[in-house]
Backbone as numpy.savetxt, mean C-alpha at the origin, in Angstrom:
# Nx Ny Nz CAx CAy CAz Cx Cy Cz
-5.88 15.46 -9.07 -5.33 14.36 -8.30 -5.60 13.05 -9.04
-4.72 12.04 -9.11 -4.83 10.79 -9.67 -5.29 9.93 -8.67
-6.41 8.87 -9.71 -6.88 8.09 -8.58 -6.11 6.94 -9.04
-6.42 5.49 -8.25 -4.99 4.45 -8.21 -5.40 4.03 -9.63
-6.12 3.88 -10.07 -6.67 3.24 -11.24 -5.30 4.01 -12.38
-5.78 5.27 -12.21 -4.82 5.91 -13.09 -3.37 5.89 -13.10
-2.91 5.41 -11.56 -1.38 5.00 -11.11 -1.32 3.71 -11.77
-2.17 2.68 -11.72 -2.01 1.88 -12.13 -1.56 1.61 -13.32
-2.59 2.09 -14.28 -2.51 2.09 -15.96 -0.79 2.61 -16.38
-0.52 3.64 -15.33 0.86 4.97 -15.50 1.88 3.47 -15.45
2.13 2.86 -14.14 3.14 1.76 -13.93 2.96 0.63 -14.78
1.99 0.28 -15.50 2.13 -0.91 -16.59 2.32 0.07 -17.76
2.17 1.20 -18.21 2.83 1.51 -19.38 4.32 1.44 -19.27
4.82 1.79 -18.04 6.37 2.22 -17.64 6.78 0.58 -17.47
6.10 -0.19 -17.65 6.35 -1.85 -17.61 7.22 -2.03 -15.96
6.28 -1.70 -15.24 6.45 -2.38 -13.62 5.87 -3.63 -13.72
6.01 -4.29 -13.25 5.70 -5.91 -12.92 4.54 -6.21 -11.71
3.30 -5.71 -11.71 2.33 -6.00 -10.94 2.14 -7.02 -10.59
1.57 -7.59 -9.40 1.25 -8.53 -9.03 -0.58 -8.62 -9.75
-0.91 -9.60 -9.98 -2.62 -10.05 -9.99 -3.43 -9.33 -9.18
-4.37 -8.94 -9.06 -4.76 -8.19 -8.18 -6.01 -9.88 -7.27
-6.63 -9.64 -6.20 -6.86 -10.81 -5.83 -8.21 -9.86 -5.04
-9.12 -11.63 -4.57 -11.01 -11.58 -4.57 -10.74 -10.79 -3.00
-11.75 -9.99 -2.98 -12.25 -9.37 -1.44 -11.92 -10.43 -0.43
-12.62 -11.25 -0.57 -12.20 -12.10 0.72 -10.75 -12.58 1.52
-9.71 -12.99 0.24 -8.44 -12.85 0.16 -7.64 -11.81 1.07
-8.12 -10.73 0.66 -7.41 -9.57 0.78 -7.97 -8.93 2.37
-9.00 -9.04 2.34 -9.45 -8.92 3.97 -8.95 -9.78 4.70
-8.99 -11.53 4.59 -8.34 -12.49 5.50 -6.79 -11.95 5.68
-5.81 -11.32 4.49 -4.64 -11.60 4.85 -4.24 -10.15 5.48
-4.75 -8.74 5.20 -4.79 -7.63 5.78 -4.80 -7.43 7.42
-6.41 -8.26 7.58 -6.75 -8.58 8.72 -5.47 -9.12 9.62
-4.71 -10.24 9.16 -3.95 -10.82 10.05 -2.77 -9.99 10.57
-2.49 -8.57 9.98 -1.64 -7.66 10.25 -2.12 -6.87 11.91
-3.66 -7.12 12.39 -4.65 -7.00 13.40 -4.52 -4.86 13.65
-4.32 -4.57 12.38 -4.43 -2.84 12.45 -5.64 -3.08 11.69
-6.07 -1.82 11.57 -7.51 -1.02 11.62 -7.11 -0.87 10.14
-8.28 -1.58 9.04 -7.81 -1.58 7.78 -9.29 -0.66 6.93
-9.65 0.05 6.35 -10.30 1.03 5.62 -10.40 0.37 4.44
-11.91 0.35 3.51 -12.55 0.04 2.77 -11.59 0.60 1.61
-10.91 1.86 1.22 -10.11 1.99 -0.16 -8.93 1.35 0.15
-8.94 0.89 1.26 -7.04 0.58 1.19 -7.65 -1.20 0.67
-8.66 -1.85 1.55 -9.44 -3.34 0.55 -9.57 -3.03 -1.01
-9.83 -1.82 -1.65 -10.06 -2.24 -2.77 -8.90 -1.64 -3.77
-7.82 -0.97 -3.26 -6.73 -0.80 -3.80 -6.12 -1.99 -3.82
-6.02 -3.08 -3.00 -5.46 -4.61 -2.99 -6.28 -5.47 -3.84
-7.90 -5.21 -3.96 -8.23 -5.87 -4.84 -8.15 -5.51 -6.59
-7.54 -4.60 -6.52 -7.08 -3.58 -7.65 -5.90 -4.10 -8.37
-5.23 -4.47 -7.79 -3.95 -4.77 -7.92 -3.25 -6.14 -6.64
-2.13 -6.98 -6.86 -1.87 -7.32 -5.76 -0.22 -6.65 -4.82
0.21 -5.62 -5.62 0.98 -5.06 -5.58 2.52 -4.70 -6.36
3.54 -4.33 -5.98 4.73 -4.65 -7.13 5.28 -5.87 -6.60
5.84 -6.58 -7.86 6.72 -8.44 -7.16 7.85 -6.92 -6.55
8.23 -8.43 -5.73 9.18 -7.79 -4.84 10.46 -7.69 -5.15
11.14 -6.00 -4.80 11.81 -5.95 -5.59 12.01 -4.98 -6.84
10.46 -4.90 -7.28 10.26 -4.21 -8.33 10.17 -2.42 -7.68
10.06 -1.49 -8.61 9.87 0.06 -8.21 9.22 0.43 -9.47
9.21 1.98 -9.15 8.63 2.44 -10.88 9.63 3.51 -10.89
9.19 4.42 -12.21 10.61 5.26 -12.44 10.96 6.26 -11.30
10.63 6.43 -10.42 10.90 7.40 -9.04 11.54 6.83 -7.97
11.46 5.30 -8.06 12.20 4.25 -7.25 11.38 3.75 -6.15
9.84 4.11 -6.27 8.79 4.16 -5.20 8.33 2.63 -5.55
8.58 1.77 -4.77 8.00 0.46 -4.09 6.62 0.20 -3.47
5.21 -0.02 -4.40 4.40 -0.37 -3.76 4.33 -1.69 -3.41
4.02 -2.42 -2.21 4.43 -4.06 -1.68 3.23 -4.52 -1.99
3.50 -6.07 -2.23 2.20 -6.87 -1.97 2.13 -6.87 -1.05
0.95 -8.23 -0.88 0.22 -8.20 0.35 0.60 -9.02 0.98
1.46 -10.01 1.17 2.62 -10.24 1.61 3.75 -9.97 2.14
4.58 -8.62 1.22 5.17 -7.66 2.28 4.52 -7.04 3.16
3.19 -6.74 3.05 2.39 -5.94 4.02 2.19 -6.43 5.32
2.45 -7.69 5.19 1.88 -8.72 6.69 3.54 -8.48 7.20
4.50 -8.90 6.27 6.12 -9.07 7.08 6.77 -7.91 7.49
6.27 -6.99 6.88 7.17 -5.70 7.31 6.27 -5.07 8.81
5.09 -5.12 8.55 3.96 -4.66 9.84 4.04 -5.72 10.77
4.77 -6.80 10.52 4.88 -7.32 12.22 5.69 -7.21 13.36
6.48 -6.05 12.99 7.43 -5.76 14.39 7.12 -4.62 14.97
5.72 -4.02 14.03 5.66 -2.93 14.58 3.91 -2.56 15.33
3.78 -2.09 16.54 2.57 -2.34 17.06 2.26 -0.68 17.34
2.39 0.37 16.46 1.74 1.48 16.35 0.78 1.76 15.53
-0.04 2.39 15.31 -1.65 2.20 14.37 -0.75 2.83 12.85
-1.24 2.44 12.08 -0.58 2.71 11.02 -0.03 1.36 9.94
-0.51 1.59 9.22 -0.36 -0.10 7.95 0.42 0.37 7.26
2.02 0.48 6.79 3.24 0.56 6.23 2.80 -0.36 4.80
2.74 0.29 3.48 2.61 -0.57 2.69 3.30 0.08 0.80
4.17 0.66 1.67 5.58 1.07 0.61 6.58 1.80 1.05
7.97 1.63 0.68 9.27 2.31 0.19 9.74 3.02 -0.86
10.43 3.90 -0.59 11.23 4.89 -1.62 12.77 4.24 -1.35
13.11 4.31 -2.74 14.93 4.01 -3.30 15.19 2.83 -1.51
14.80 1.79 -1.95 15.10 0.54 -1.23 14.93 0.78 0.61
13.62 1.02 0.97 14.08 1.70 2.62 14.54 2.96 3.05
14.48 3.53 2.19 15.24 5.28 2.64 13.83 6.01 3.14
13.25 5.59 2.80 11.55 6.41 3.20 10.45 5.26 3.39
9.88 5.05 4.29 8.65 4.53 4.33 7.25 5.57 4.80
5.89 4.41 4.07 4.95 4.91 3.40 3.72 4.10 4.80
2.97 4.79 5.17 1.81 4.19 5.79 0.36 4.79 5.42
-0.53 3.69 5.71 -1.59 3.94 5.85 -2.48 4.84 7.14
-3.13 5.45 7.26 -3.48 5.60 8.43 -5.17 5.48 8.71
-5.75 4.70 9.44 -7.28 4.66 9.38 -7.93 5.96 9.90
-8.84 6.51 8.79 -9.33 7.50 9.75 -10.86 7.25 9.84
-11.49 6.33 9.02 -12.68 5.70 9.22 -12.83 4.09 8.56
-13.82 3.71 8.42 -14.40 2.67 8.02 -14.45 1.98 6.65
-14.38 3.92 5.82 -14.33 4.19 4.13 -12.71 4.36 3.83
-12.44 5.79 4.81 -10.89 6.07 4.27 -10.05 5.76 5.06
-8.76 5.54 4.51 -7.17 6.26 5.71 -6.41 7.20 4.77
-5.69 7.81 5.66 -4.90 9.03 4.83 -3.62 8.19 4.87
-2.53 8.69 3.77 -1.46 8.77 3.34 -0.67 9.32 4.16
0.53 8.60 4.61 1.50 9.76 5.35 3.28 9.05 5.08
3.87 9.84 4.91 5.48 10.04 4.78 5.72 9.22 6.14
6.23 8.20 6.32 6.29 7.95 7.32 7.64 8.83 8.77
8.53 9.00 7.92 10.18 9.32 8.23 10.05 10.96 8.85
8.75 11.31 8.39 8.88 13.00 8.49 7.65 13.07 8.61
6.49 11.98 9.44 5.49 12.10 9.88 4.40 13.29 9.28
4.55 13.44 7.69 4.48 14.29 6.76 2.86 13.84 6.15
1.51 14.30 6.32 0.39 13.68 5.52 0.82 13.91 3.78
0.48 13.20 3.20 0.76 13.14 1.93 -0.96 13.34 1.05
-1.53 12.38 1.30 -2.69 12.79 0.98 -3.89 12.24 1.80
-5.34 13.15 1.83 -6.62 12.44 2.74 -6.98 11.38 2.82
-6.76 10.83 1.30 -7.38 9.34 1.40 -6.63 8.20 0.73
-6.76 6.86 0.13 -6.08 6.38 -0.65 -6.20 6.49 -2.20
């Protein structure tokens, strides 16, 4: 299994357009304001990276958002779950799900499908 580090390195060879990745505090204040239940790898996958500019995909057409899309797309929706990518422009969405303090699992959103345990 690949950890994000290694997704990461994969999408700047394939020349995706990352965002900066940005300080803990940042990334908790603006997460937070989404007011879902946010997990310690999903904070340091944002401080990892700040996501793809918007717009951008990698070669599969998979859209990871900043943290910015993360606040605009999660505000119409008030079910537990932090939405924080698309496949081929909206045809599939991607959530987070908290299952503790450390992790949340991965899930398909469209086909309520777990994808993987943790981030």
């Amino acid at each position: 299994m690949l950890n994000f580090e290694d997704v990461l390195r994969k999408w700047e060879n394939q020349g995706v357009h990352l965002l900066p990745p940005n300080d803990r505090a940042t990334v908790i204040n603006i997460l937070e304001s989404t007011r879902k239940e946010i997990s310690d790898d999903v904070f340091d996958l944002y401080c990892s990276t700040g996501g793809m500019k918007y717009g951008a995909s990698d070669d599969h057409l998979w859209s990871f958002w900043s943290l910015e899309q993360v606040v605009k797309e999660n505000k119409p929706f008030s079910r537990s779950g932090l939405f924080f990518a698309d496949f081929l422009i909206g045809s599939h969405y991607y959530l987070f799900h908290y299952e503790s303090p450390k992790r949340s699992s991965v899930w398909l959103y469209d086909t309520q499908e777990l994808l993987a345990e943790s981030v």
